[in-house]
C-alpha positions as CSV (number, residue, x, y, z in Angstrom):
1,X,12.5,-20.2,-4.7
2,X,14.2,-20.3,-8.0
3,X,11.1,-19.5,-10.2
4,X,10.7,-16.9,-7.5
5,X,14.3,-15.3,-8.3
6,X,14.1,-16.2,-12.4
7,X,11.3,-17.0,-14.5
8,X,9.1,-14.3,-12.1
9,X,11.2,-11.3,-12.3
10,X,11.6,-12.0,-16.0
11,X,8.1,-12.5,-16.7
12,X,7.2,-9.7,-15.1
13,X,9.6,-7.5,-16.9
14,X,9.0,-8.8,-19.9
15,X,12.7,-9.7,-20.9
16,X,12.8,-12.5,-23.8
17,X,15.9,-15.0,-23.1
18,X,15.9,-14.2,-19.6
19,X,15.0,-16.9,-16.6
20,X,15.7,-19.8,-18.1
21,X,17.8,-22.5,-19.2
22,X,16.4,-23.1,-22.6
23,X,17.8,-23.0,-26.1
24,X,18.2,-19.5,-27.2
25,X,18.1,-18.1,-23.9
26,X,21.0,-15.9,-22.8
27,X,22.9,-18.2,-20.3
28,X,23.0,-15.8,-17.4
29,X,24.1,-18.0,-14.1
30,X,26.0,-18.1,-11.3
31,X,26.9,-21.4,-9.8
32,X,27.4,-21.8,-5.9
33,X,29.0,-23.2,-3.7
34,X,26.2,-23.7,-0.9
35,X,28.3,-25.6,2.0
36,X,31.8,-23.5,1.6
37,X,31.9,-21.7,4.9
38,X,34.3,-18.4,4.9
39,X,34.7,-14.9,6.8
40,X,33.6,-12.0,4.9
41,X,36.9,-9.7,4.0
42,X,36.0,-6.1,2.4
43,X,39.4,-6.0,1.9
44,X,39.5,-8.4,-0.5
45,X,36.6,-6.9,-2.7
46,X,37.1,-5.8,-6.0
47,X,34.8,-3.0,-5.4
48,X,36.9,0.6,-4.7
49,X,34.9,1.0,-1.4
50,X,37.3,-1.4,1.2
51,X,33.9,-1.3,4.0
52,X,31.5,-3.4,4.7
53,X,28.8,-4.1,7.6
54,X,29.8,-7.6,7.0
55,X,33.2,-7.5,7.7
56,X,34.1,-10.0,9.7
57,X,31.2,-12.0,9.5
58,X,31.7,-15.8,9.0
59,X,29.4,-17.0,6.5
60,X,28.5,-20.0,4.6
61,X,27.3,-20.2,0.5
62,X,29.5,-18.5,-1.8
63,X,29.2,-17.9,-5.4
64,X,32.0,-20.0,-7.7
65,X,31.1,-18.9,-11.2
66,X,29.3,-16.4,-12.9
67,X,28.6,-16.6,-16.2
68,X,27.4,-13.9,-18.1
69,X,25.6,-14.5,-22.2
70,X,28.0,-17.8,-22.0
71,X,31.0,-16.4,-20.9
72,X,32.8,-17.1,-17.7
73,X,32.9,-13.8,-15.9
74,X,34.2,-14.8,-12.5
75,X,35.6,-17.5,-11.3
76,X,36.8,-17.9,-7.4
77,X,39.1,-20.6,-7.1
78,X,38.3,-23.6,-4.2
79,X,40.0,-23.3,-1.1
C-alpha cells in the first residue's frame, strides 16, 4: 500500500526527491495517528467552506503531522 501511494505515483511522474525517505529526498510526510477515533467537525476546518458530507461522521485515523521539504507544516495536538 505505501509503494502504491509513494514511490508509484512518483515514478510514474517522473519527480526526482519524491517517494522516498532517502538522503536528498525532499522529506514530504505526514505522520498518523491510525487508532485516534474522533467525529468529523466542518466547523472546525481551516478551509473557508464550513460543509462537509462528513459532518458528523465518527471516524478513526487522523493525521498528526505534516511535514512539508522538512518543515513542520501542521501539527494537531493529542487529545
Amino acid at each position: 500500500m505505501i509503494a502504491l501511494l509513494t514511490s508509484g505515483p512518483a515514478r510514474v511522474i517522473a519527480q526526482p526527491g519524491k517517494g522516498t525517505l532517502a538522503p536528498g529526498a525532499d522529506a514530504d510526510l505526514v505522520l498518523l495517528d491510525l487508532d485516534h477515533a474522533w467525529t468529523i467537525d466542518a466547523h472546525a476546518f481551516c478551509s473557508r467552506s464550513g460543509n462537509s458530507p462528513f459532518h458528523g461522521w465518527r471516524v478513526v485515523g487522523r493525521a498528526r503531522r505534516t511535514i512539508v521539504g522538512g518543515q513542520t507544516k501542521f501539527t494537531q495536538a493529542s487529545a
